[in-house]
PADO-926810 format. One line per 5 residues: number of its first residue (from 0); their letters; for each residue x, y, z of C-alpha. Coordinates in nm, 2 decimals. Layout:
NUM> a> X,Y,Z; ...
This chain:
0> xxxxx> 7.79,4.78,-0.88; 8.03,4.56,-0.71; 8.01,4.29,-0.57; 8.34,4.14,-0.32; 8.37,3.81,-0.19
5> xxxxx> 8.63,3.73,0.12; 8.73,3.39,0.00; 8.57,3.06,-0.29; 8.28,2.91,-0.29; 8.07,2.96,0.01
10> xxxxx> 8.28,3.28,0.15; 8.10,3.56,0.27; 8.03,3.82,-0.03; 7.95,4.20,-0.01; 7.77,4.46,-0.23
15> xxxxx> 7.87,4.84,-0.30; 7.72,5.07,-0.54; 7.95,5.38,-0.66; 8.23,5.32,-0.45; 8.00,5.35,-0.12
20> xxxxx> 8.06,5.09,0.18; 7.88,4.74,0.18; 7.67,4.92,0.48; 7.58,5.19,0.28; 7.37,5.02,0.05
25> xxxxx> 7.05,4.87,0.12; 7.03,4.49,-0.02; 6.63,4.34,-0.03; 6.48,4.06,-0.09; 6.15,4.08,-0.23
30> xxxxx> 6.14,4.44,-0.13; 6.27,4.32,0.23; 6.54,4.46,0.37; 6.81,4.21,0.49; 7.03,4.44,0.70
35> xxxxx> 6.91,4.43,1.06; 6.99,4.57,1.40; 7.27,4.31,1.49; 7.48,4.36,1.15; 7.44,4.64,0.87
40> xxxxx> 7.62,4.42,0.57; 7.38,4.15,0.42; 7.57,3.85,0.29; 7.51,3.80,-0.08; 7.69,3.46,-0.07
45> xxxxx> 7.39,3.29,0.12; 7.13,3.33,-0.21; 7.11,3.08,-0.51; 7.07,3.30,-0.80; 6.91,3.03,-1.02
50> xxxxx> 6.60,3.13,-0.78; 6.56,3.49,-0.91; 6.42,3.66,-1.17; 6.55,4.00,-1.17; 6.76,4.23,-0.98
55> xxxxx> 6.66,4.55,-0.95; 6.96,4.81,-0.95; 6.86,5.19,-0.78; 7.21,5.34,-0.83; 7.06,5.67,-0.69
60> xxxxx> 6.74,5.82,-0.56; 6.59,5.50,-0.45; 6.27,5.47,-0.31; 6.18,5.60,0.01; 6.02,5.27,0.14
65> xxxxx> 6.36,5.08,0.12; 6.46,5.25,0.42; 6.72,5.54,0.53; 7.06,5.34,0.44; 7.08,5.44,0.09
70> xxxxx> 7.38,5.69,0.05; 7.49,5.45,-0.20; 7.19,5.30,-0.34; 6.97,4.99,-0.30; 6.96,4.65,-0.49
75> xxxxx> 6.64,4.42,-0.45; 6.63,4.03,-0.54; 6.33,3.96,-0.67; 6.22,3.56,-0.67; 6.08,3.42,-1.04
80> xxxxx> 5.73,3.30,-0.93; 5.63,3.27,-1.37; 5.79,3.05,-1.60; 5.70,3.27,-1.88; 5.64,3.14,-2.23
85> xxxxx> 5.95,2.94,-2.28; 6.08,2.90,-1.93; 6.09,2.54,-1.76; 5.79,2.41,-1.54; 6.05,2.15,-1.36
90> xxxxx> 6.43,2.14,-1.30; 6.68,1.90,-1.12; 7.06,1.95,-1.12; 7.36,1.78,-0.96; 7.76,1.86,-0.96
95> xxxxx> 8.07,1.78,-0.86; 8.34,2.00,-0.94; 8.74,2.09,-0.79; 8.83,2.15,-0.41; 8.54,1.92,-0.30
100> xxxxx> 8.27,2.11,-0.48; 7.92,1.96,-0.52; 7.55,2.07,-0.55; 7.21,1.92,-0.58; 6.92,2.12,-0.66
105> xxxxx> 6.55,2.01,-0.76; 6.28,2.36,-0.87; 5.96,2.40,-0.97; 5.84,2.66,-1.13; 5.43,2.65,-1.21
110> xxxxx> 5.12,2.83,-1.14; 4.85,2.77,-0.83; 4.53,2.91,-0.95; 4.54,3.24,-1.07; 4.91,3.30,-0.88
115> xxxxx> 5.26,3.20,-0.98; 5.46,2.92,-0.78; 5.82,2.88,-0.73; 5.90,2.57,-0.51; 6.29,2.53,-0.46
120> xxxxx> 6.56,2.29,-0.28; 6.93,2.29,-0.31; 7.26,2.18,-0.13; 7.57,2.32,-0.18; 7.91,2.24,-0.02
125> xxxxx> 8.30,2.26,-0.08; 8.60,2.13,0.12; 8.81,2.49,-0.06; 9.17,2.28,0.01; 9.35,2.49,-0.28
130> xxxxx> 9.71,2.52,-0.31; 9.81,2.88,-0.20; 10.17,3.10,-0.16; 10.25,3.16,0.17; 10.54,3.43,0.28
135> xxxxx> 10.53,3.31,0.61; 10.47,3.63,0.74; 10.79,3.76,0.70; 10.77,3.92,0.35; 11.15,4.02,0.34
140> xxxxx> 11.26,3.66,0.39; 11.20,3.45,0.06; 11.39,3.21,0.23; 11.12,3.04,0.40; 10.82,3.09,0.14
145> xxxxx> 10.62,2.79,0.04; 10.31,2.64,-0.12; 10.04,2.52,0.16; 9.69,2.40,0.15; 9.37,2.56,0.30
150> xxxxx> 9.29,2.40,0.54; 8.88,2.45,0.80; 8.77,2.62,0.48; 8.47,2.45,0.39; 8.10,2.44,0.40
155> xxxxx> 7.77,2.30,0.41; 7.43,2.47,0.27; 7.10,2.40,0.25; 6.82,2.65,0.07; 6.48,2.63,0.11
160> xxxxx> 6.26,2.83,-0.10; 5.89,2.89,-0.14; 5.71,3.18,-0.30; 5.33,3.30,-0.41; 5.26,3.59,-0.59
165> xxxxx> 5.02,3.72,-0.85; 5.10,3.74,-1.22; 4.94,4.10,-1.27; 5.02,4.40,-1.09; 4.76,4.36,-0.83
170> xxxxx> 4.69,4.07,-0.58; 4.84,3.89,-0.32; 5.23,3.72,-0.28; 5.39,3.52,0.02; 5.73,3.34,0.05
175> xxxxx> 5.91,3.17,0.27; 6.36,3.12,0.28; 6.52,2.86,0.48; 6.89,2.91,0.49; 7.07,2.63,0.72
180> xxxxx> 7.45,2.68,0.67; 7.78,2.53,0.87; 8.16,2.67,0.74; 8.50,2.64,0.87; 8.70,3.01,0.99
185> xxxxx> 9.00,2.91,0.81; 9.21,3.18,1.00; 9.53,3.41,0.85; 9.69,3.32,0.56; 9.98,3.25,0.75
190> xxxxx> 9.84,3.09,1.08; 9.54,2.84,0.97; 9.28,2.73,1.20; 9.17,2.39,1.28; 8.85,2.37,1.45
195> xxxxx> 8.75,2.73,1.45; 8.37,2.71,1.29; 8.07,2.92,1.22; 7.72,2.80,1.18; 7.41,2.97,1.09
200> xxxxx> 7.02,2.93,1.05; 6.80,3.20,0.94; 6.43,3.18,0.84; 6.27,3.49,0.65; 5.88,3.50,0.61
205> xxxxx> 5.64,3.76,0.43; 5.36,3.83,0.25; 5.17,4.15,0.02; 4.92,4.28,-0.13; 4.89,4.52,-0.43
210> xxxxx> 4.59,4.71,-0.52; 4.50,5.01,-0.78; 4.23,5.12,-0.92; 4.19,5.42,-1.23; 3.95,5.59,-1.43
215> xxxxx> 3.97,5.84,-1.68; 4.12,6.14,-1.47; 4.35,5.97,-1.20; 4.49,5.64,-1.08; 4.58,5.53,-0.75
220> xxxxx> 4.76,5.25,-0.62; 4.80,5.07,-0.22; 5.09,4.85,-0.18; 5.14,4.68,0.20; 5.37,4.41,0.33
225> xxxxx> 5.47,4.26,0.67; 5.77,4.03,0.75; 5.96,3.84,1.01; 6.28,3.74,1.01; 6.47,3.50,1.26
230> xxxxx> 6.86,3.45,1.23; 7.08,3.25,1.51; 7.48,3.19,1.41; 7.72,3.03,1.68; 8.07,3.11,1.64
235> xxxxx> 8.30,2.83,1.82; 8.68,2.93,1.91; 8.76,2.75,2.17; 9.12,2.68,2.11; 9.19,3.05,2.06
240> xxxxx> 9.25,2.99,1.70; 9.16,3.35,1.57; 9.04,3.58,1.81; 9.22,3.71,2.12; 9.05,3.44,2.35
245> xxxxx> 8.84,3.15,2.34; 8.50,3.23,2.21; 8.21,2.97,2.24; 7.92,3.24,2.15; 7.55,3.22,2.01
250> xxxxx> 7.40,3.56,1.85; 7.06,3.58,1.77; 6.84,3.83,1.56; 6.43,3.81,1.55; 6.30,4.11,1.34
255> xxxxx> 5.95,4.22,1.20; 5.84,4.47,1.00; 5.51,4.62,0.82; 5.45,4.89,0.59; 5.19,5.05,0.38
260> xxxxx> 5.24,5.27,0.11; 5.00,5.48,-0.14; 5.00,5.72,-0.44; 4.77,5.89,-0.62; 4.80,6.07,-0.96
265> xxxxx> 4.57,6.32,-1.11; 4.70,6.58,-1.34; 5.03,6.68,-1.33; 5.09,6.53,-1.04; 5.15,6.19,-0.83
270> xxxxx> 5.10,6.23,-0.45; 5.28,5.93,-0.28; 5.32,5.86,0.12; 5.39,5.60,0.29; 5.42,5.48,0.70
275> xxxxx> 5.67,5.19,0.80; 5.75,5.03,1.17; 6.00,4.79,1.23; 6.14,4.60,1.54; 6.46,4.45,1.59
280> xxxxx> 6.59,4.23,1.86; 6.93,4.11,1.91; 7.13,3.88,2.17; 7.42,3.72,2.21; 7.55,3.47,2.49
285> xxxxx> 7.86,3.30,2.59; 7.78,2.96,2.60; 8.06,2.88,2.83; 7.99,3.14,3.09; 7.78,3.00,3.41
290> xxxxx> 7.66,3.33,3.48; 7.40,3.36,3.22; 7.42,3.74,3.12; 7.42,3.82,2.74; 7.45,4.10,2.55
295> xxxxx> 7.08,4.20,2.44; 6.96,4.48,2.24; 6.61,4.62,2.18; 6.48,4.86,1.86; 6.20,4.99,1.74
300> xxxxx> 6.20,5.24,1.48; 5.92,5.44,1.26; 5.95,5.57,0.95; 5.74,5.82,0.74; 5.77,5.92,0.39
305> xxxxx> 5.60,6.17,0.13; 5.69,6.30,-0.20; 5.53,6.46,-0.50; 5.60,6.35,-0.85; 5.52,6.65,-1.08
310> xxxxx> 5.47,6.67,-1.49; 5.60,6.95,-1.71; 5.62,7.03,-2.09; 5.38,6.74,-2.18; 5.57,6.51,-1.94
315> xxxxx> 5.93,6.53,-2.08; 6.03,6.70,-1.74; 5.97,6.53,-1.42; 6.06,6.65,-1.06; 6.00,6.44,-0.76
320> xxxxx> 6.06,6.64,-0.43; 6.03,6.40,-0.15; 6.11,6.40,0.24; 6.16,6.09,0.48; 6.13,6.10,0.88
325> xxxxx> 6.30,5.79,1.06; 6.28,5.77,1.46; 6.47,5.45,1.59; 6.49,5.42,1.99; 6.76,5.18,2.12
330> xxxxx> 6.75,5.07,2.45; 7.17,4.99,2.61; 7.31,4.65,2.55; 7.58,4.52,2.79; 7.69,4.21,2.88
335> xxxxx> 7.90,4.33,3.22; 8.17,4.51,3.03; 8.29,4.78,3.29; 8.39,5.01,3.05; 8.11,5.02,2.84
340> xxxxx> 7.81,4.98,3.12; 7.81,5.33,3.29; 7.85,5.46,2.95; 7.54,5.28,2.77; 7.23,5.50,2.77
345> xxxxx> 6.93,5.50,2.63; 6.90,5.64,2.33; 6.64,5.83,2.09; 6.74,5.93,1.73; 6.55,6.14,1.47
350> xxxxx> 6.67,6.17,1.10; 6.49,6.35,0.88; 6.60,6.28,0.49; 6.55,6.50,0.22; 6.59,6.43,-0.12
355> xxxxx> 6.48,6.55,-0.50; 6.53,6.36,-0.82; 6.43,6.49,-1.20; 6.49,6.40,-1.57; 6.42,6.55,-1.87
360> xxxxx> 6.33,6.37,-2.20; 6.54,6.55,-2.43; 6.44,6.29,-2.71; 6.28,5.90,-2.75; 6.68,5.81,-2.72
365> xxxxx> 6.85,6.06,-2.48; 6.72,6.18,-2.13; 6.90,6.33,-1.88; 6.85,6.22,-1.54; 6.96,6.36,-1.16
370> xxxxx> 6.94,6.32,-0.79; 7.03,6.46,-0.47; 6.96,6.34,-0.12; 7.09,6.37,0.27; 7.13,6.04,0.41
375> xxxxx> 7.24,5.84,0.72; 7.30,5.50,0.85; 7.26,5.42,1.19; 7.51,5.25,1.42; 7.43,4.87,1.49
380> xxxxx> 7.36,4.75,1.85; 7.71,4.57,1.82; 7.93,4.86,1.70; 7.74,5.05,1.99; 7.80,4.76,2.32
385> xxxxx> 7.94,4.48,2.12; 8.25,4.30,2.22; 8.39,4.07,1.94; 8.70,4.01,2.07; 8.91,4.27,1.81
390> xxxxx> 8.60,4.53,1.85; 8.45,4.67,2.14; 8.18,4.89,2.11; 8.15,5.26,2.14; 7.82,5.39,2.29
395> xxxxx> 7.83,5.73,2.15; 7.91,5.64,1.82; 7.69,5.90,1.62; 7.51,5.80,1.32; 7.72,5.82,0.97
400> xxxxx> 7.56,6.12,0.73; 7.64,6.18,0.37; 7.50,6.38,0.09; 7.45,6.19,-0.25; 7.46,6.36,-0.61
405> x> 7.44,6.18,-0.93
C-alpha cells in the first residue's frame, strides 16, 4: 500500500494498492465509498487519523459490496466508537510546530446506552513557507539557481466528527463528518502563485443496521446502510496564475446511496447476495459568466451481486465463486463547449464482474491464498464533458478494464 502526497502538511494525498492508480482503488469510510461521480481519487489528506480505529486493507478479492473500482483493491476507515479497556474516555490536544503549523483538537470517546460514542473536533492549519531549490527552469544554467520560499501554500481545516454504533456485531450505527477546508494553489516550482485559492466543504451522513441470527444447522446474517454525501469546492484564478485563463468556478457533488446485503450458511456452503443503488449529481459554474449555464451531470447506477462460499476437506479449502452486475446511466454534461456538445450523448453502460478467490489451510501457520477477478472503472462526468482549463473532456471515453491475479 502506498500512500503519495503532492506537497506538506495539508497537501492533497493519494492511495494505491500493488502499483495500481489512486482511481483504481476503492477508499471507504465506514464502509462508504468516497469516490463519486465528479472525481474518482478520494483525498486521504482531509481525515484525522487520531479518529479511527482500524483500517481495513483488501489487497485483492475485495468484497463485492465496495463497488466495481477494485482492480487494485479497497481500503476502508473505520471510526473508534469504544474506548476499550485501557483506552481514554476524554482527550484535548494543542500544537504549534515549523512553517506555521498548529492544531487544536478536543474527543470524546464514551458509551450512550448500550452503543459506543465518538464525539470529535479539531483545527488544523500551516502557512508551509519552507525554504526550497529552485533551477529557475532552465536546468542547464546553474547560473541563476537559488533558494526561495513557498509562498499561497497554506491552509485552514476544520473536522467535525460524530459517530453511533453498537458494540456487538448486531445493532444499529450512524455518523456524521464535517470537513470545512480553505488552501492556497501555490503554483510551479518555478512560477509561484499569489492569490490562486481553493476552498472546500463537504458533509457526509449515514447510518446501518446489522442483524443475524443462528441455530444449530445454519447462520444467517442482513447488513443494510444508506448515505448522503454533499461536497462544494470553489477554485479562484482570477489573475491567471496557474491555469490557461482566469478561472472563478464553483463544483458541486450531492450523492446518495443504499444497500442491503445477506448471507446464509448451512453446510458446506455460504450463499451471499446483495442489491445496491446509488445517485450521483454533479455541477459546476463559472461564477463570473452572466449567462448562467454550468456544466451538470446526472447518474444513477445499480448494482447486483452474488457469490457462494464453499467448504472442503473439513474446511481447510475454501472457494468463493462470485459474480457482480453494475448498470450506471449518465445523462451528457456540457457547459456550451462546441466541440464537445454534438458529441455528448446519452449513455447506458453494463459491466458484468466476475471474480473467484480460494485458500487452502496447509497448517495452523501456513495457508495459501488466491484471487482472480475482471474489473472496470468507469469514466467520471468530468473526464467525459469536463473542461478544467489543461483537460477537456472526451465523451466517448470507454470505461478502463483490467484483470487482477494475486
Amino acid at each position: 500500500v502506498r500512500v503519495r502526497s503532492l506537497g506538506g502538511l495539508g497537501s492533497f494525498s493519494s492511495l494505491s494498492i500493488r502499483g495500481t492508480g489512486a482511481g483504481n482503488t476503492t477508499v471507504l469510510i465506514d464502509g462508504v465509498p468516497l469516490s463519486r461521480v465528479a472525481s474518482v481519487t478520494a483525498d486521504l489528506g482531509r481525515f484525522e487519523l487520531l479518529t479511527l480505529s482500524r483500517v481495513e486493507v483488501y489487497r485483492g478479492g475485495a468484497p463485492q459490496l465496495f463497488g466495481s473500482s477494485t482492480l487494485g483493491g479497497a481500503v476502508n476507515l473505520v471510526t473508534r466508537v469504544n474506548p476499550g479497556s485501557t483506552g481514554y474516555r476524554l482527550g484535548v490536544s494543542a500544537g504549534v510546530g515549523s512553517f506555521g503549523a498548529r492544531h487544536a483538537l478536543a474527543r470524546y470517546v464514551g458509551r450512550l446506552g448500550g452503543s459506543g460514542l465518538s464525539l470529535q473536533a479539531s483545527y488544523r492549519s500551516a502557512k508551509g513557507d519552507f525554504d526550497y531549490f529552485s533551477d529557475n527552469g532552465t536546468n542547464l544554467n546553474p547560473n541563476d539557481d537559488h533558494e526561495q520560499r513557498r509562498q499561497n501554500n497554506g491552509f485552514e481545516q476544520v473536522d467535525l466528527v460524530a459517530r453511533l454504533g453498537s458494540l456487538e456485531a448486531d445493532g444499529l450505527s450512524a455518523g456524521s463528518r464535517f470537513l470545512f477546508k480553505t488552501q492556497g494553489i501555490p503554483g510551479f516550482g518555478t512560477t509561484q502563485t499569489k492569490d490562486t485559492s481553493l476552498g472546500t466543504m463537504s458533509e457526509l451522513v449515514d447510518v446501518g443496521y446489522r442483524r443475524k441470527w443462528s441455530d444449530a444447522r445454519s447462520t444467517s446474517r442482513l447488513q443494510s446502510s444508506a448515505f448522503g454525501y454533499m461536497e462544494r469546492s470553489v477554485y479562484s484564478d482570477k489573475d491567471n496564475e496557474v491555469g490557461l485563463g482566469a478561472q472563478n468556478r464553483r463544483y458541486r457533488t450531492l450523492s446518495t446511496g443504499a444497500l442491503v446485503a445477506v448471507d446464509h450458511r448451512r453446510g458446506r456452503h455460504r450463499l451471499a447476495a446483495g442489491l445496491d443503488v446509488r445517485l450521483d449529481h454533479f455541477d459546476e459554474r463559472n461564477l463570473d459568466a452572466d449567462d448562467g449555464r454550468q456544466t451538470s451531470g446526472f447518474r444513477p447506477a445499480l448494482g447486483v451481486s452474488a457469490s457462494d462460499t464453499v467448504a472442503l476437506v473439513d474446511g481447510r479449502v475454501l472457494v468463493r465463486p462470485g459474480l457482480r452486475l453494475d448498470v450506471m446511466h449518465t445523462r451528457p454534461a456540457v457547459d456550451g463547449n462546441a466541440a464537445l456538445e454534438a458529441e455528448a450523448q446519452e449513455r447506458t453502460d453494463v459491466f458484468p464482474s466476475p471474480r473467484i478467490s480460494g485458500r487452502w489451510r496447509l497448517a495452523d501457520e501456513v495457508a495459501i491464498k488466491g484471487n482472480a477477478g475482471y474489473y472496470f472503472r468507469a469514466p467520471t462526468l468530468l473526464e467525459l464533458f469536463g473542461d478544467r482549463g489543461f483537460v477537456v473532456g472526451n465523451p466517448s471515453l470507454e470505461p478502463e478494464t483490467g484483470i487482477a491475479l494475486d
